[in-house]
C-alpha positions as CSV (number, residue, x, y, z in Angstrom):
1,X,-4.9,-222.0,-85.7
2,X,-5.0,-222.4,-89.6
3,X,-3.1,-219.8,-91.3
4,X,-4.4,-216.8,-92.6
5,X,-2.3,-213.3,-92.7
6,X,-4.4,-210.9,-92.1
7,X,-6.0,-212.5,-89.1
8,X,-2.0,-213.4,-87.8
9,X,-1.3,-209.8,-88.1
10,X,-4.5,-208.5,-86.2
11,X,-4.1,-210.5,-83.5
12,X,-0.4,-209.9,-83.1
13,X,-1.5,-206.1,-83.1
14,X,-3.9,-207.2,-80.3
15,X,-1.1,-208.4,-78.1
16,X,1.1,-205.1,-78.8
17,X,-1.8,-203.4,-77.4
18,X,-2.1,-205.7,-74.0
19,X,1.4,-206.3,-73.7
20,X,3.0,-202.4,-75.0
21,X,6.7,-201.2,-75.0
22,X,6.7,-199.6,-71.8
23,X,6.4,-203.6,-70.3
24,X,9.5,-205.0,-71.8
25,X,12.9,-204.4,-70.9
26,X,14.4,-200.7,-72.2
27,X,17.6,-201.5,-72.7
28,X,17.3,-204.8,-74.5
29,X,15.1,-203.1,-76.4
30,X,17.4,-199.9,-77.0
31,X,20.6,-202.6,-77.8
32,X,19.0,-205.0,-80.0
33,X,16.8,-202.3,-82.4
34,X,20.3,-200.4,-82.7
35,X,22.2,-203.4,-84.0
36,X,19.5,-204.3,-86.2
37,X,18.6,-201.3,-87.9
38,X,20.4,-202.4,-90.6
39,X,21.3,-206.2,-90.1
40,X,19.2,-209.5,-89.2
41,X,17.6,-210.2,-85.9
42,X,17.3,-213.8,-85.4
43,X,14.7,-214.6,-83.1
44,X,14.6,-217.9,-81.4
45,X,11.3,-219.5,-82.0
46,X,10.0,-223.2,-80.2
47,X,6.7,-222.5,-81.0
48,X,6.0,-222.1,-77.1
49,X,4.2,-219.3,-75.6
50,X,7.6,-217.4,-74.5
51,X,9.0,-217.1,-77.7
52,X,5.6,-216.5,-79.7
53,X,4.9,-213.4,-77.6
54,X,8.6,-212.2,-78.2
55,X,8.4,-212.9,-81.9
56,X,4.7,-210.9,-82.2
57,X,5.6,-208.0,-79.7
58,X,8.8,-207.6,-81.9
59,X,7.0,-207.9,-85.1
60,X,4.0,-205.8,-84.0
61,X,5.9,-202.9,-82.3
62,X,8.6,-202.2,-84.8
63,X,7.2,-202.5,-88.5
64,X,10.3,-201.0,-89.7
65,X,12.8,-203.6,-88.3
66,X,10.2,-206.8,-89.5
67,X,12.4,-206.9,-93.0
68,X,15.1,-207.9,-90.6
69,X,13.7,-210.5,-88.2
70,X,14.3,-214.2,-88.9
71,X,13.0,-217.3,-86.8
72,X,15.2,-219.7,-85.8
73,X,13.7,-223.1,-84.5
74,X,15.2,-226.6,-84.0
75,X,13.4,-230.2,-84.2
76,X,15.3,-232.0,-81.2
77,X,13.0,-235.1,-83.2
78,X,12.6,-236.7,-79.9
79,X,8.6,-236.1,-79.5
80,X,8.1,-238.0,-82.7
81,X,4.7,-236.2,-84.6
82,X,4.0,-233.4,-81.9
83,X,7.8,-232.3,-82.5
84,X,7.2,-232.1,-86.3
85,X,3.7,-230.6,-85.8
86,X,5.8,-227.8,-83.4
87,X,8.1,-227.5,-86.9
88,X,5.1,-226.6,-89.3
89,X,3.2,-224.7,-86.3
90,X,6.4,-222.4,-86.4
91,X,6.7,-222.2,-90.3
92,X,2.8,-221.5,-90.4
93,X,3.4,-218.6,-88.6
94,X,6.5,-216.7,-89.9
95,X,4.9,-217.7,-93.0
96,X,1.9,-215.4,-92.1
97,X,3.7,-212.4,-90.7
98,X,5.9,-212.7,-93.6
99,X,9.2,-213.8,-91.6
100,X,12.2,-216.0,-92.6
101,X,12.5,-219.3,-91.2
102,X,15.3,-221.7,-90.5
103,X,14.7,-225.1,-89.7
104,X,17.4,-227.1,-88.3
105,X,16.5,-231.2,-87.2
106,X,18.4,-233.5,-85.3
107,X,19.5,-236.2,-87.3
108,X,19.4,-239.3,-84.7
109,X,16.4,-239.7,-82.4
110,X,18.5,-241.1,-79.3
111,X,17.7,-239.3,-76.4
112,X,19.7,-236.6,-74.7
113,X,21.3,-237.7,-71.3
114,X,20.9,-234.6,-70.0
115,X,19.2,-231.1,-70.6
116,X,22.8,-229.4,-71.0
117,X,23.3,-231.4,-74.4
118,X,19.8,-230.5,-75.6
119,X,20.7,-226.7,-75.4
120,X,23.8,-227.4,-76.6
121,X,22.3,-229.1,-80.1
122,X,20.0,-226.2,-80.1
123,X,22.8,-223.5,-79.9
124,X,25.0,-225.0,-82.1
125,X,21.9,-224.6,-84.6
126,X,21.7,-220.9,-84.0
127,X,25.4,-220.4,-83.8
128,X,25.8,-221.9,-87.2
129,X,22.6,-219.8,-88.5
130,X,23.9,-216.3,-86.9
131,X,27.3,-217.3,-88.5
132,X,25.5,-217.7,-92.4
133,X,23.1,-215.2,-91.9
134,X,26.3,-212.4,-90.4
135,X,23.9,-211.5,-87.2
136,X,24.8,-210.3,-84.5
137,X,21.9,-210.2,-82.0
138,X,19.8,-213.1,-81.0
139,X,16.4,-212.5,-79.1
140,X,15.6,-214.9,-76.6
141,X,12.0,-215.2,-74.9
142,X,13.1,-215.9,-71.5
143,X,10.8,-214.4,-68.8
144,X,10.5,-214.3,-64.7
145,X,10.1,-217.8,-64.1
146,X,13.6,-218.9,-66.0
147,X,15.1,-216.2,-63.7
148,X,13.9,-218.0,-60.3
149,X,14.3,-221.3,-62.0
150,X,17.9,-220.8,-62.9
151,X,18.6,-219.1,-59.7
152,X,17.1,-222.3,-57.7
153,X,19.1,-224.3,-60.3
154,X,22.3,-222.1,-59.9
155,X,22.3,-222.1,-56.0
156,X,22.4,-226.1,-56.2
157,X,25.8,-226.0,-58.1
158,X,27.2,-222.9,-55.6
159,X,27.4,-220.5,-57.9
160,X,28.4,-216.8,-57.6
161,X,27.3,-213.2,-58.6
162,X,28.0,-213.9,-62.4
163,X,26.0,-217.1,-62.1
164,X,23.0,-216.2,-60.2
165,X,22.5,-212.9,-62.6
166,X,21.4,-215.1,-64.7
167,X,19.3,-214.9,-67.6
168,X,20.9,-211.1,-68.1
169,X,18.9,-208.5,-70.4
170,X,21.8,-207.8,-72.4
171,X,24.6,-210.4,-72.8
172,X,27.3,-209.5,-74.7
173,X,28.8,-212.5,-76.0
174,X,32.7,-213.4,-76.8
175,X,32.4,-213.8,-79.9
176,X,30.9,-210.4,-80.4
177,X,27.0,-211.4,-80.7
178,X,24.4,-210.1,-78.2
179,X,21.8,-212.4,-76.7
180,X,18.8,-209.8,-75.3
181,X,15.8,-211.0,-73.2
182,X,13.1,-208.0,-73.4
183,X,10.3,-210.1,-71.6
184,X,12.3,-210.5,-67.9
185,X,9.8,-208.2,-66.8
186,X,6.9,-210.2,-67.4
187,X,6.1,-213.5,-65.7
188,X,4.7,-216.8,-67.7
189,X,1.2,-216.1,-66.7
190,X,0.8,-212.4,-67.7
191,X,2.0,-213.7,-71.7
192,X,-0.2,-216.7,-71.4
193,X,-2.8,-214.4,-70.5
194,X,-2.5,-211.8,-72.8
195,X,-2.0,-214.6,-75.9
196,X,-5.2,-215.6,-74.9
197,X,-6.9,-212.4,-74.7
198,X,-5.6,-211.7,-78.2
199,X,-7.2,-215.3,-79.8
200,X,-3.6,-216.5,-80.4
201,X,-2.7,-220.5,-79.8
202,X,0.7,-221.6,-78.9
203,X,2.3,-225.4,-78.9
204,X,2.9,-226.7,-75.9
205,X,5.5,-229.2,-75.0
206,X,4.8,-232.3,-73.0
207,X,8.3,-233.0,-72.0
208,X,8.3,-229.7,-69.5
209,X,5.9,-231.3,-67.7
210,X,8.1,-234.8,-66.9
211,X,9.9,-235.0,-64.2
212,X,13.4,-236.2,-66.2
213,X,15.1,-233.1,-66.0
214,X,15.9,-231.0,-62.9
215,X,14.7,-227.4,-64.4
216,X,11.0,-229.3,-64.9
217,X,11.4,-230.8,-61.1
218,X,12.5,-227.2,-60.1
219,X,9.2,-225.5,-62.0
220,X,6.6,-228.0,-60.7
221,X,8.0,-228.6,-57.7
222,X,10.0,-225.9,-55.9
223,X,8.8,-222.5,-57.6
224,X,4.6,-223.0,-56.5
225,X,5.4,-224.1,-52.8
226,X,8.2,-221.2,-52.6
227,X,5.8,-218.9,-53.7
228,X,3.2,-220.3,-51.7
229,X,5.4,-220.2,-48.6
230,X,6.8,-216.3,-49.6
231,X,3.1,-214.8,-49.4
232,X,4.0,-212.4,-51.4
233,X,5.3,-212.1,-55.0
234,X,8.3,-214.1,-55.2
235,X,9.1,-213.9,-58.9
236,X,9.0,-210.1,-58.7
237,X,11.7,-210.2,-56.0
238,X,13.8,-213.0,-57.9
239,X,13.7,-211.1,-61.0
240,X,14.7,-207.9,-58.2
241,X,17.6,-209.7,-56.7
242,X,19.0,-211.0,-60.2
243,X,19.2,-207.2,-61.1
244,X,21.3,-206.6,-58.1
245,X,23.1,-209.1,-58.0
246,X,24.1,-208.1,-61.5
247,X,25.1,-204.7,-60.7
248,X,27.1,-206.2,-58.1
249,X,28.9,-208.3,-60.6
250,X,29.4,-205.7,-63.3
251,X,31.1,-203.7,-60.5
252,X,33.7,-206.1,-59.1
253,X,34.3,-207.1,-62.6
254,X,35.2,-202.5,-63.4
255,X,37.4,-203.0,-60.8
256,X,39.8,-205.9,-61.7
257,X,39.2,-204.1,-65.1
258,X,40.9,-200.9,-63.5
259,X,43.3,-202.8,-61.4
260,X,44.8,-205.1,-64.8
261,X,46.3,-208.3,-62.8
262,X,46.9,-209.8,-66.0
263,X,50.2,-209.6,-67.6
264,X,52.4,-210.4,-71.1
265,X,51.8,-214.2,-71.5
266,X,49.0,-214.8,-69.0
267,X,51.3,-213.8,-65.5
268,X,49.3,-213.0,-63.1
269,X,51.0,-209.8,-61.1
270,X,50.0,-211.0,-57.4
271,X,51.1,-207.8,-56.3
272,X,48.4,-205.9,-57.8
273,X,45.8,-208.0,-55.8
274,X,47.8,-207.7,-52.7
275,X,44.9,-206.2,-50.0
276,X,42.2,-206.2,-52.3
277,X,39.0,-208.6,-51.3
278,X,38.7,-212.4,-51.9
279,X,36.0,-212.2,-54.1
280,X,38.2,-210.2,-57.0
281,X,41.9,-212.4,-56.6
282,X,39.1,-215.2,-57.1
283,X,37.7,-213.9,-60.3
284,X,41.9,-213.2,-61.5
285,X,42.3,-216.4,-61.0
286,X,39.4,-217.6,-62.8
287,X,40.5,-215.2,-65.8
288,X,44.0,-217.0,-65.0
289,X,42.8,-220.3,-65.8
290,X,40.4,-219.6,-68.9
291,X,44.1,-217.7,-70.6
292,X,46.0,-221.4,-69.8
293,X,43.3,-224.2,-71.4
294,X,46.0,-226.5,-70.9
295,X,46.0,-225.9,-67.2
296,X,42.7,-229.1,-67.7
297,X,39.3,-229.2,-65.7
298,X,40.9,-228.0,-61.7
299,X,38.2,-229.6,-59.4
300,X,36.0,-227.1,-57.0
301,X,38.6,-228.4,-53.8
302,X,41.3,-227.8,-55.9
303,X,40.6,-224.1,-57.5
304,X,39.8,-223.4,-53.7
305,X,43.5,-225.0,-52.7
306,X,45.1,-222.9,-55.8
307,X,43.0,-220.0,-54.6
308,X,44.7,-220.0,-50.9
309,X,48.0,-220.2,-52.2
310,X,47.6,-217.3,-54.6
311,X,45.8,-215.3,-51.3
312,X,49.7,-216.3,-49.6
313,X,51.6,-215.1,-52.5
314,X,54.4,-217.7,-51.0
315,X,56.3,-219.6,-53.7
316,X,54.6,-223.0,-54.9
317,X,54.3,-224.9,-57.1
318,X,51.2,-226.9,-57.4
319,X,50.2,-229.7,-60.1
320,X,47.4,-228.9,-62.6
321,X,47.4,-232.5,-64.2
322,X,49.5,-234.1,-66.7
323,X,49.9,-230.6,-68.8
324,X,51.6,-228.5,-66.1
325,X,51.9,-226.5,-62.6
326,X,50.9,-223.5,-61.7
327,X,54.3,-221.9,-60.0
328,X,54.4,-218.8,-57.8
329,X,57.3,-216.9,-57.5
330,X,58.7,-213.6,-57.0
331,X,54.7,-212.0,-56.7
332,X,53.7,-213.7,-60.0
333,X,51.5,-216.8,-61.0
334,X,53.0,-218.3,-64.0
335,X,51.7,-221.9,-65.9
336,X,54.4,-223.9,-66.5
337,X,54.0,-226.7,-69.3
338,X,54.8,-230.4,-68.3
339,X,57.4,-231.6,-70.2
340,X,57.9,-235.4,-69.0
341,X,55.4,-237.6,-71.0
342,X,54.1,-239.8,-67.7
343,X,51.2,-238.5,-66.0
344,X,52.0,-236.4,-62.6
345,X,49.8,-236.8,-60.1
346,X,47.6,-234.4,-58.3
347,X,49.0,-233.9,-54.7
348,X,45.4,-235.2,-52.9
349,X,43.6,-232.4,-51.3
């Protein structure tokens, strides 16, 4: 689509009316205009259908906040022309709606080994951008086919509640940031749809469609013959369970707020989990190790070894590498620091 403002901005306006504010999600919404009312909104920006709706509905809907959004979108350089052609396609248009921009491009071409370190590139991008730039909210175009992807994704590694509610709405970051998803409530289809209704082109990827990476193997294979199997609309009732399972977390996670395990110098008072359920002595002890970062990468068999003995509360003391044990003692779990300089072993599980 060549560029031209005024037709960009009519045609955004056309896809505010087919796709209006009572579609998207309320309390992204609510969150992310609040914290930008008088700040910047990055916005991140492939060039994709997902995050061209987002980045129209956002600029069409709320003309007083556009002074505020900027685009963030990085080359990964790994397509060769059609990456660089996504680049200009992206600069075309904030350059139309009158939007900020910034480019960030890998600077080696080797390929990733994995989709984690390509999203990890990309973040580090926006990290370093939100950092210049003092934001504080980031929108992300992820919609109802991410959610059932991820889930299918997340099930394969065994994760839990916090896992599977995955892609939230509103995530509130550690570093104080807040990553907000407004489109969950709509699938792929109903913004391809309505992009098309309004004249608008998008850039589409080719690597999504290879079969290289498991979240592409997941959406070509898994998610049309689930859906075919289902009958029914199993997207909807993905995106349903996600908000469930969500609620479920946020409550466990109130309640080891209310009961406080965690003591002066990362002790873990056993005796405050004493008769509470599994599921909540297994998120303290999760909290346990993210206070120690010395206590190293515990293995799945062991957290679930470490896990037992805390459920015992008997006094143990179990290896967590060359760095340290975790000891147990008089209702406490403690990590005490390896002093020898040779590498302890791991009792074998």
């Amino acid at each position: 689509m060549k560029f031209s403002p005024n037709l960009w901005e009519r045609r955004a306006g056309h896809l505010a009316e087919l796709l209006p504010v009572g579609r998207l999600h309320s309390e992204a919404l609510r969150r992310g205009l609040r914290a930008t009312r008088r700040a910047t909104g990055m916005v991140a920006f492939s060039g994709g259908a997902d995050s061209l709706a987002l980045l129209l509905l956002l600029w069409a809907h709320w003309p007083a906040s556009r002074h505020g959004l900027h685009a963030l979108h990085y080359n990964h350089r790994l397509r060769g022309a059609a990456a660089d052609r996504d680049e200009a396609y992206c600069r075309m248009v904030c350059r139309a709606l009158g939007i900020g921009i910034s480019v960030g491009r890998r600077r080696v071409k080797k390929k990733f080994t994995n989709e984690a370190e390509a999203r990890a590139a990309r973040f580090d991008f926006i990290a370093s951008k939100m950092q210049a730039h003092k934001a504080k909210v980031l929108w992300l175009g992820h919609q109802q086919n991410d959610i059932a992807e991820s889930m299918f994704m997340r099930l394969a590694r065994g994760s839990g509640t916090s896992g599977l509610a995955a892609p939230r709405p509103v995530q509130s970051m550690s570093n104080g940031r807040l990553h907000l998803r407004p489109l969950l409530g709509l699938k792929h289809e109903d913004l391809t749809n309505a992009l098309t209704k309004a004249g608008l082109a998008w850039r589409e990827d080719a690597s999504n469609h290879a079969a290289d990476h498991f979240r592409n193997r997941v959406r070509q294979s898994v998610l049309p013959s689930w859906s075919e199997a289902a009958g029914r609309d199993a997207l909807a009732g993905a995106a349903l369970a996600r908000s469930m399972l969500e609620e479920d977390d946020l409550a466990l996670e109130q309640w080891l707020e209310q009961l406080a395990p965690m003591g002066r110098g990362g002790v873990l008072n056993l005796g405050k989990l004493q008769g509470v359920p599994r599921a909540l002595v297994r998120r303290a002890l999760h909290r346990w190790l993210l206070r120690h970062p010395d206590t190293g990468g515990l293995s799945r068999a062991g957290f679930e070894t470490l896990l037992a003995m805390v459920m015992a509360g008997k006094p143990t003391r179990f290896s967590l590498g060359v760095k340290g044990f975790a000891v147990i003692r008089d209702g406490t779990l403690h990590f005490d620091k390896n002093r020898q300089k040779t590498p302890i072993a791991r009792p074998r599980l």
